[in-house]
BAFI-3210 file (N, C-alpha, C; in Angstrom, 3 decimals, decimal comma, padded with zeros to 6 digits):
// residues 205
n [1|2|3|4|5|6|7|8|9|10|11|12|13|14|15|16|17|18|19|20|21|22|23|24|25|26|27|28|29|30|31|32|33|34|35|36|37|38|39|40|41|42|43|44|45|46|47|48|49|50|51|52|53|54|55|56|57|58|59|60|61|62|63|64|65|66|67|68|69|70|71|72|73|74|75|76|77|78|79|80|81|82|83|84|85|86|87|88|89|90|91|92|93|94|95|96|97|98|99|100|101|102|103|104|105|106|107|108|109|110|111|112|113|114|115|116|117|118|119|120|121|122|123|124|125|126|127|128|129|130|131|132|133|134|135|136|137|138|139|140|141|142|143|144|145|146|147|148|149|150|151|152|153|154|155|156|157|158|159|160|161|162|163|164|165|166|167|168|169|170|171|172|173|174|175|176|177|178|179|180|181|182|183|184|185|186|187|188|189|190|191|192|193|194|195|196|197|198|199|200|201|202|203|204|205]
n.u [070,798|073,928|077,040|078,096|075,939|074,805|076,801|076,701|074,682|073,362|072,835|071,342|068,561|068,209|067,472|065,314|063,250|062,596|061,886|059,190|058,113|057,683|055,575|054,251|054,733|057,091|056,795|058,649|062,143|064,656|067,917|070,428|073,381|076,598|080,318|083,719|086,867|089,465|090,775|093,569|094,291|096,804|097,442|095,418|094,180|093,076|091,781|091,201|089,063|087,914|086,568|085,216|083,181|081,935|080,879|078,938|077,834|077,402|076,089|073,627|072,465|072,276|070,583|068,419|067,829|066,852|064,833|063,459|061,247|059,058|058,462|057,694|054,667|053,161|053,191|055,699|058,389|061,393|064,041|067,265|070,095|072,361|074,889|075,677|078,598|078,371|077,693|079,604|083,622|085,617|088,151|090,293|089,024|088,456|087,307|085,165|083,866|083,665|081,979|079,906|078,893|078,657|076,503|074,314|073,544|073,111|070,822|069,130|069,392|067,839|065,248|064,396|064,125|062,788|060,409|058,233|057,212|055,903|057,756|058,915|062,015|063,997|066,514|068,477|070,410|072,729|074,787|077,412|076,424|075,789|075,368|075,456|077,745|079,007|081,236|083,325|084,323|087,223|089,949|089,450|088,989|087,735|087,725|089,652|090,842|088,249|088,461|089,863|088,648|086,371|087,259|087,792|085,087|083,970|085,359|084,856|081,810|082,028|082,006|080,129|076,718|074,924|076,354|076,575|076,578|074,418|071,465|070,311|067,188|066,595|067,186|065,486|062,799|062,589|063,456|060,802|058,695|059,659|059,112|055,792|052,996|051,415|052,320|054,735|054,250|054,531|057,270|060,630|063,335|064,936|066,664|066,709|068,839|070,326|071,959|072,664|073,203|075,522|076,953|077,222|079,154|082,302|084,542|086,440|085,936]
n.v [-012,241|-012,999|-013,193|-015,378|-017,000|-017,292|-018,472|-021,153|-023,817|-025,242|-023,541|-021,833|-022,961|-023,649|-020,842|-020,143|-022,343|-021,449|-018,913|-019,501|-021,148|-018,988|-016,915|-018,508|-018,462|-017,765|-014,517|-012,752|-012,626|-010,955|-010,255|-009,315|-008,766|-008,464|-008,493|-006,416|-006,155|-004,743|-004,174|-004,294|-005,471|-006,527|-006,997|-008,828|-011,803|-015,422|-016,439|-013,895|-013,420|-015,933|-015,658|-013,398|-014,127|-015,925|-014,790|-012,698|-013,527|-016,272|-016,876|-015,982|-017,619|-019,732|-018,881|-018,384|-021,020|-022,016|-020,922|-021,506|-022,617|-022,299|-019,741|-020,290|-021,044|-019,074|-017,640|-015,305|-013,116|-011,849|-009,597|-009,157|-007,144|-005,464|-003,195|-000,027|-000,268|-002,605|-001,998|000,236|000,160|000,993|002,286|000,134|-002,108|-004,373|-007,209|-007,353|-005,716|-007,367|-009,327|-008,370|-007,923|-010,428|-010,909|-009,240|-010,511|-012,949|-012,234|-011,817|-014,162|-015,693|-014,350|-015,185|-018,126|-018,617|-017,053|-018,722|-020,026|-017,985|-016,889|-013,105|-011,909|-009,103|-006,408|-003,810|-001,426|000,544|003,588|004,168|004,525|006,567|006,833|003,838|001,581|000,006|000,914|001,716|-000,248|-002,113|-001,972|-000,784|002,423|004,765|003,916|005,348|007,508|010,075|012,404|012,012|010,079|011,835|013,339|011,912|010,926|013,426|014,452|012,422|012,479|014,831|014,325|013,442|014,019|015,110|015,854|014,105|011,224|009,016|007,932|005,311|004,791|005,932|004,053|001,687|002,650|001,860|-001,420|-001,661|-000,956|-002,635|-005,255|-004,659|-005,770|-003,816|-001,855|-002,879|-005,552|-006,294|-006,102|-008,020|-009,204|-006,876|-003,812|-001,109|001,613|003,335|005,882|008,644|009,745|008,713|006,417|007,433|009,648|009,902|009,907|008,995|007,226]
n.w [003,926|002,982|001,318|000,624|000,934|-001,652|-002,996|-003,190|-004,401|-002,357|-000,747|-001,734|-002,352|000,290|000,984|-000,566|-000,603|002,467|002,167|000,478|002,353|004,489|002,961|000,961|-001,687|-004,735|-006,351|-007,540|-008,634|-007,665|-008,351|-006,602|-006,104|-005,597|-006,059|-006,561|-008,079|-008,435|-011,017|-013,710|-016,952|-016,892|-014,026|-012,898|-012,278|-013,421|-010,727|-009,999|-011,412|-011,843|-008,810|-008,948|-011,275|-009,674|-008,078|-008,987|-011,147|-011,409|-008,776|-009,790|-011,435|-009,623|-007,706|-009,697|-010,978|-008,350|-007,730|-009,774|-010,490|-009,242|-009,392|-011,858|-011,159|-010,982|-012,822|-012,994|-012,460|-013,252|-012,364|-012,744|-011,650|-013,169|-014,424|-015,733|-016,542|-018,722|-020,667|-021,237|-021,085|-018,308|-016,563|-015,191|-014,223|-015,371|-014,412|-012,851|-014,974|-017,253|-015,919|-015,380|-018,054|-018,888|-017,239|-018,592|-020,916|-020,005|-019,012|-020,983|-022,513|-020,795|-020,849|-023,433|-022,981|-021,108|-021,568|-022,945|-020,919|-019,739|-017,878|-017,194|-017,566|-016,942|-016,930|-014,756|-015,055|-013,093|-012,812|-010,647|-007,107|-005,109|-002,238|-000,994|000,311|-001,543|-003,251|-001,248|000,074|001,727|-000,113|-002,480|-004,429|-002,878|-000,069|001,399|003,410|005,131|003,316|001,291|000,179|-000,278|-002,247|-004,390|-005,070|-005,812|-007,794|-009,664|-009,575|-011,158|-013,727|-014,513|-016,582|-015,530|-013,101|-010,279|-008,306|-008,623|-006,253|-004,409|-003,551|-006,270|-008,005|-007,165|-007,768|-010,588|-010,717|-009,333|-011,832|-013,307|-012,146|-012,401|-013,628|-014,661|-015,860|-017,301|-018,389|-020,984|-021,101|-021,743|-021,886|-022,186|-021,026|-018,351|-018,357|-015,223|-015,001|-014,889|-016,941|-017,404|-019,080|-021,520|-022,241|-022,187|-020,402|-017,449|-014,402]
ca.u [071,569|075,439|077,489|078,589|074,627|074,909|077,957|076,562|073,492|072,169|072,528|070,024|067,312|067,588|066,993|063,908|062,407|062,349|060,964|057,702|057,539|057,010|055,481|053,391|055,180|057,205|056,226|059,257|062,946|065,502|069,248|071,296|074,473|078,039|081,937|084,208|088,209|089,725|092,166|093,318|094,179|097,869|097,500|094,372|094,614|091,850|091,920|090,010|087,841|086,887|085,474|084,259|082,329|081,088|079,188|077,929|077,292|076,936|075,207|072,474|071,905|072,115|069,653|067,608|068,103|066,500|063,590|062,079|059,512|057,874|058,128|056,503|053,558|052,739|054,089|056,288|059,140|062,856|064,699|069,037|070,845|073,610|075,251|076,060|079,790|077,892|077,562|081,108|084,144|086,496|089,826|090,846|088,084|088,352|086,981|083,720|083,111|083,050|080,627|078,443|078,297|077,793|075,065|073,303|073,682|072,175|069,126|068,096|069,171|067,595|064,143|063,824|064,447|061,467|059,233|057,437|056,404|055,116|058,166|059,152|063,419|064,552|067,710|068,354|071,931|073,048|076,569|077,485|075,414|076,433|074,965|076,085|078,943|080,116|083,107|084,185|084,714|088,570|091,110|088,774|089,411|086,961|087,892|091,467|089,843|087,159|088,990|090,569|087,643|085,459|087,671|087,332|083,861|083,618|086,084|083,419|080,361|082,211|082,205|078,674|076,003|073,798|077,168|076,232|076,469|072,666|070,841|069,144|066,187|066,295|066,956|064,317|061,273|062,995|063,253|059,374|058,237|059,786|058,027|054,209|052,257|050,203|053,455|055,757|053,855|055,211|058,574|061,121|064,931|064,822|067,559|067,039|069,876|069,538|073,150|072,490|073,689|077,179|077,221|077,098|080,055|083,879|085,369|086,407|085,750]
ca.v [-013,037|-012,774|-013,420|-016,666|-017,745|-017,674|-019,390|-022,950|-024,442|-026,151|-022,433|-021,020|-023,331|-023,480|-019,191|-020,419|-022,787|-021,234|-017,847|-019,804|-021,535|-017,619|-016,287|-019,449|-018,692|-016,042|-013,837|-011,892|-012,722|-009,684|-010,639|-008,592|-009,604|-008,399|-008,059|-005,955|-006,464|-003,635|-004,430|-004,270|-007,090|-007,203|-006,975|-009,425|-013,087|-015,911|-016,396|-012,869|-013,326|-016,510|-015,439|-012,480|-014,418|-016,758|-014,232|-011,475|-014,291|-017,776|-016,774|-015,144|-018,495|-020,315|-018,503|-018,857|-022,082|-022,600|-019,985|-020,887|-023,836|-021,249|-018,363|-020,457|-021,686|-017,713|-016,436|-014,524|-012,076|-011,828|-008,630|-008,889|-006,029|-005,245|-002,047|000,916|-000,972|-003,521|-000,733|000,929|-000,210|001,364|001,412|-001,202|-002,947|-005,624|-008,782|-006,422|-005,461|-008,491|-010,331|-007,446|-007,834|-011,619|-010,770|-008,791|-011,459|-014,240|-011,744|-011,762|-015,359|-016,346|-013,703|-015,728|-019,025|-018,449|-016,325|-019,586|-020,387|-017,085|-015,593|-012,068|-011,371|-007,958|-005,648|-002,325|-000,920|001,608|004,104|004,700|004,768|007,355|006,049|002,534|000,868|-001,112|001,268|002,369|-001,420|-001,970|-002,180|000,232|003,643|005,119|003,625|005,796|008,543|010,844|013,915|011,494|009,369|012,800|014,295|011,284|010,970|014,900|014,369|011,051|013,139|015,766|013,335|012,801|015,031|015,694|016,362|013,983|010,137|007,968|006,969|003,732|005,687|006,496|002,458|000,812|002,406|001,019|-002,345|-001,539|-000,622|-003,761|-006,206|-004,648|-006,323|-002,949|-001,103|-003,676|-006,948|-006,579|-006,670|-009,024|-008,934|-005,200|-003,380|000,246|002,266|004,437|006,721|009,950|009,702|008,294|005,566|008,701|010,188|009,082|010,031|007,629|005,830]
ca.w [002,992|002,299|-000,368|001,074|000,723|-003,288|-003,666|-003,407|-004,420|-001,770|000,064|-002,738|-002,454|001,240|001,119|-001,491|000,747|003,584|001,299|-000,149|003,583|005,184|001,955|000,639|-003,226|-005,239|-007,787|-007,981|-008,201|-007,830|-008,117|-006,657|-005,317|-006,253|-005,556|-007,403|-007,469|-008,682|-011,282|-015,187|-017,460|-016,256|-012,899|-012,901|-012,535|-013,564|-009,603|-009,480|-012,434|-011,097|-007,539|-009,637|-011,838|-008,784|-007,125|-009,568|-012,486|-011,061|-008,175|-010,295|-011,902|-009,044|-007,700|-011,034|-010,605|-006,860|-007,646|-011,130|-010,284|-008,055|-010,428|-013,398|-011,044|-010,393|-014,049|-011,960|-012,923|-012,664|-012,502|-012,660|-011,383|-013,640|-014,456|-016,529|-017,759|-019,682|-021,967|-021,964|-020,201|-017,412|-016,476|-013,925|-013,219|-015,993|-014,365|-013,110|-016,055|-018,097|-014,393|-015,731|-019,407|-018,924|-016,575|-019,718|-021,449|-019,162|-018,988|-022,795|-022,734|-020,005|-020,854|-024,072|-022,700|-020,034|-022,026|-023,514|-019,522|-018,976|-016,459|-017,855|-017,401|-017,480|-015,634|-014,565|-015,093|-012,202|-012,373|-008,726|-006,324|-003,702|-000,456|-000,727|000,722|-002,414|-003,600|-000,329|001,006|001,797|-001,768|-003,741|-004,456|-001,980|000,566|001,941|004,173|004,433|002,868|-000,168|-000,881|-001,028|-003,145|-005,285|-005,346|-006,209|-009,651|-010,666|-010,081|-012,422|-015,113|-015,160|-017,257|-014,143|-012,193|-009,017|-008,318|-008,143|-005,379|-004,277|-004,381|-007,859|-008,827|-006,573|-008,911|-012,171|-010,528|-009,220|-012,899|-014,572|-011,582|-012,285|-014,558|-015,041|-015,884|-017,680|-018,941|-022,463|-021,017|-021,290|-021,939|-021,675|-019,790|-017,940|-017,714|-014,790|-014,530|-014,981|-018,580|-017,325|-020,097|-022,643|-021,729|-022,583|-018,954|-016,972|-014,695]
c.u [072,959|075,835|077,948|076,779|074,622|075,722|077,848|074,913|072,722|071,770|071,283|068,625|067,022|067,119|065,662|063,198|062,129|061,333|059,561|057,743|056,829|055,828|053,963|054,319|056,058|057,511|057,265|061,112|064,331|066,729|070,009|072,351|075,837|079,041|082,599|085,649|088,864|091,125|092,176|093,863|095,359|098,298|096,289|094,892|093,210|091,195|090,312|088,936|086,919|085,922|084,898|082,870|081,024|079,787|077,878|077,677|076,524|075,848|073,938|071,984|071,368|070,816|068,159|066,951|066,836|064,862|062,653|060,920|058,467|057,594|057,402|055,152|052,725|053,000|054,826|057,989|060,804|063,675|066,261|069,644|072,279|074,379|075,898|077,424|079,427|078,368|078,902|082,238|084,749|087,165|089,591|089,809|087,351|087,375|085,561|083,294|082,916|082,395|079,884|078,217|077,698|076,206|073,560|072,888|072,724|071,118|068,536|067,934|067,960|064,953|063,698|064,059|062,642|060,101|058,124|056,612|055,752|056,378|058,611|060,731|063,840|065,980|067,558|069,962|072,247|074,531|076,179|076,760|076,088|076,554|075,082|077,490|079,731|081,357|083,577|084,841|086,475|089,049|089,977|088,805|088,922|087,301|089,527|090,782|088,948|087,311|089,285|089,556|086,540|085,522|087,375|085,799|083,214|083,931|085,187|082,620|080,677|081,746|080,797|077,842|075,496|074,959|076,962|075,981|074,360|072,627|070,187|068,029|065,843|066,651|065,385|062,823|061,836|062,699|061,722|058,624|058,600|059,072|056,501|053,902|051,477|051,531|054,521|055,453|053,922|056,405|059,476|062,822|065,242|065,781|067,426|068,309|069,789|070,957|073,589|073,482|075,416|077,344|077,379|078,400|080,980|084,228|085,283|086,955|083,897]
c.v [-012,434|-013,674|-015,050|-017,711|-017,649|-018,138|-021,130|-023,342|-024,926|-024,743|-021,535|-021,758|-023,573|-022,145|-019,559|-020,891|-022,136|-019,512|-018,893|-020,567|-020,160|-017,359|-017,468|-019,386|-017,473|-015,583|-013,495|-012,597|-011,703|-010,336|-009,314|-008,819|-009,148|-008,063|-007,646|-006,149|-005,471|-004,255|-004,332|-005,124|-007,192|-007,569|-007,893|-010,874|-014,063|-016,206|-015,466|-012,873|-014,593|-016,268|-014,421|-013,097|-015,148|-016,180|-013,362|-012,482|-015,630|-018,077|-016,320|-016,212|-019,473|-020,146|-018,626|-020,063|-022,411|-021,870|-020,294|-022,184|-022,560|-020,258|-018,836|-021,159|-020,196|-017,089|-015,640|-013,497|-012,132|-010,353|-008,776|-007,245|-006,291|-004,198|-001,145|000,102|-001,796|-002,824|-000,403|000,686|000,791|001,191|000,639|-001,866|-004,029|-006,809|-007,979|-006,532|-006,667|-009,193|-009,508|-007,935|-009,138|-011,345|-010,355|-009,664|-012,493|-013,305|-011,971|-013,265|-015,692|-015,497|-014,790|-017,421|-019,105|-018,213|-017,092|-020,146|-019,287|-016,503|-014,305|-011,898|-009,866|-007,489|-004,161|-002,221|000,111|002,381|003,875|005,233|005,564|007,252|004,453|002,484|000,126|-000,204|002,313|001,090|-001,491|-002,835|-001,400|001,957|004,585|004,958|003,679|006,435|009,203|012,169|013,298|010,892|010,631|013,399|013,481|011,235|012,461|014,864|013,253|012,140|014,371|015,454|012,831|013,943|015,350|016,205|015,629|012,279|009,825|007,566|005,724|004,240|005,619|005,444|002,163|001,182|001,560|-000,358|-002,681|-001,652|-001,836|-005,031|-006,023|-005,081|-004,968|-001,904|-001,831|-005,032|-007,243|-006,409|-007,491|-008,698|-007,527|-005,086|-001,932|000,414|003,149|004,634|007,557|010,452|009,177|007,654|006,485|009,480|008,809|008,962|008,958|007,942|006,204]
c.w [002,829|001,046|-000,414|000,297|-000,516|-003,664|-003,738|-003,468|-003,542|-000,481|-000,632|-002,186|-001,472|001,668|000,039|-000,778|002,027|003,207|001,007|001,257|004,723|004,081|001,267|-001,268|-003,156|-006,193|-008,199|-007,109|-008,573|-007,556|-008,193|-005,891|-006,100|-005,826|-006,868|-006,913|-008,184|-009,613|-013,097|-015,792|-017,085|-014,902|-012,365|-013,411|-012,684|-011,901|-009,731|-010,274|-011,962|-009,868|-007,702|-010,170|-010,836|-008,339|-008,262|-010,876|-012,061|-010,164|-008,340|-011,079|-011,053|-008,058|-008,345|-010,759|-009,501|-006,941|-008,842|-011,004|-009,621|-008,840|-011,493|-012,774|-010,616|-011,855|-013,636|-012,933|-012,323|-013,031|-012,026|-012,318|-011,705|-013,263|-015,706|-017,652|-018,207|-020,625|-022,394|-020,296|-019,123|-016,981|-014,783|-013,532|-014,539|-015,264|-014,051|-014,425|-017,209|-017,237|-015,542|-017,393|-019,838|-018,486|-017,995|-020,151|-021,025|-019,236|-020,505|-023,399|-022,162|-020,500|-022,448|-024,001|-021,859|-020,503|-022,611|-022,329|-019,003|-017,874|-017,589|-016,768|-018,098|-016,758|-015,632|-014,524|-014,434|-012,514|-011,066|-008,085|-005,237|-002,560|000,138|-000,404|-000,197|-003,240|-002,730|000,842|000,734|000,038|-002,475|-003,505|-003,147|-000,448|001,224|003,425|003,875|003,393|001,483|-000,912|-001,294|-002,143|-005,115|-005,725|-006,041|-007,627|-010,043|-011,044|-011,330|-013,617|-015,480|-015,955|-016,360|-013,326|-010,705|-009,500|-007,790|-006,926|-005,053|-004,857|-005,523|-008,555|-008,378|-007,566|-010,307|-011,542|-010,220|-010,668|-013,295|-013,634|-011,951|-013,618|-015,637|-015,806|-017,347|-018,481|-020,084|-022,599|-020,932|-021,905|-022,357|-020,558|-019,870|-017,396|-016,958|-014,168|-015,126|-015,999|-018,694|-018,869|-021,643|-022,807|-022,016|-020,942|-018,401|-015,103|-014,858]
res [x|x|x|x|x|x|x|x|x|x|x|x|x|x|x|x|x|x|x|x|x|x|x|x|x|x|x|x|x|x|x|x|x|x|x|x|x|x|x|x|x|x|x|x|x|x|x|x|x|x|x|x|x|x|x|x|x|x|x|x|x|x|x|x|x|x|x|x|x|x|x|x|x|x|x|x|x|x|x|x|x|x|x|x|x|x|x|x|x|x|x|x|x|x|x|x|x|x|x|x|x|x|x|x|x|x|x|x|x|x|x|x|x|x|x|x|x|x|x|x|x|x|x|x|x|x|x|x|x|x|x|x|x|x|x|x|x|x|x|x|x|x|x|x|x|x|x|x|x|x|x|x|x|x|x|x|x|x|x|x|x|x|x|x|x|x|x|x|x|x|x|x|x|x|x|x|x|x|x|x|x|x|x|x|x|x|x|x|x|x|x|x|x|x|x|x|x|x|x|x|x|x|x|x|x]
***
């Protein structure tokens, strides 16, 4: 799937269909999908907030959207992947950070909207993930050389209480824990924060 495949409806529910045609149904719908534009409210135009919002907001409905007949004939589960700036902002990256805080948002809506059919909506909130590609893609800080973006990535991890950016790894059980029934089944618009106490901390970013 690309990012292109959540930007239009009839691209969602043909990635649905063709899921419960391999699959036969599905229990579990994980949204994760996002672009960041690097910028602060003067240097930021509705332009970027719009194709912000498209992917990391709209596309998480649209999605919604294409997946919940199937999820309420299974009671089935939805997990949003937000992030840590819900919580507390950071410089330049305005239109991000308000995708994300909507996103919260649509989860607690959306968890007590559902919760009368039986699906359970929760999220997981990540800082920086170290081993991903999303803030070293071209126009973001990370992304100069290997000597400049290390150096950057070295002054972040300063700034954290653990001293060291998150792994995938160390999301994928949170998102595991809020799918099991045996684990989680009195969850619902619940958000784990899992960044190594970033959101605790003033420093920025």
């Amino acid at each position: 799937m690309t990012i292109g495949d959540i930007t239009k409806t009839e691209d969602c529910e043909r990635i649905v269909a063709k899921t419960i045609e391999y699959f036969g149904r599905i229990d579990v719908l994980v949204n994760n999908a996002g672009i960041i534009k690097p910028s602060n409210f003067e240097n930021s135009t509705i332009e970027m907030l719009d194709q912000t919002f498209d992917v990391n907001v709209h596309g998480m409905i649209r999605m919604t959207r294409a997946a919940i007949q199937s999820l309420q004939g299974h009671k089935g589960c939805i997990v949003n992947i937000s992030s840590f700036i819900s919580y507390r902002p950071i410089n330049d990256y305005i239109t991000y950070c308000l995708s994300k805080t909507a996103v919260e948002q649509f989860t607690k809506n959306l968890a007590l909207d559902l919760g009368q059919i039986g699906i359970r909506v929760n999220s997981v909130c990540p800082a920086i993930m170290g081993d991903t590609e999303f803030w070293t893609r071209p126009g973001l800080p990370l992304n100069k050389n290997p000597l400049f973006g290390g150096m950057i990535m070295k002054k972040i991890c300063s700034m954290y209480p653990m001293q060291r950016s998150g792994l995938t790894k160390e999301v994928i059980p949170s998102i595991i824990f809020l799918i099991s029934d045996k684990c989680s089944s009195f969850m619902t618009g619940s958000s784990l924060v899992v960044d190594g106490g970033k959101s605790m901390t003033s420093a920025q970013p």
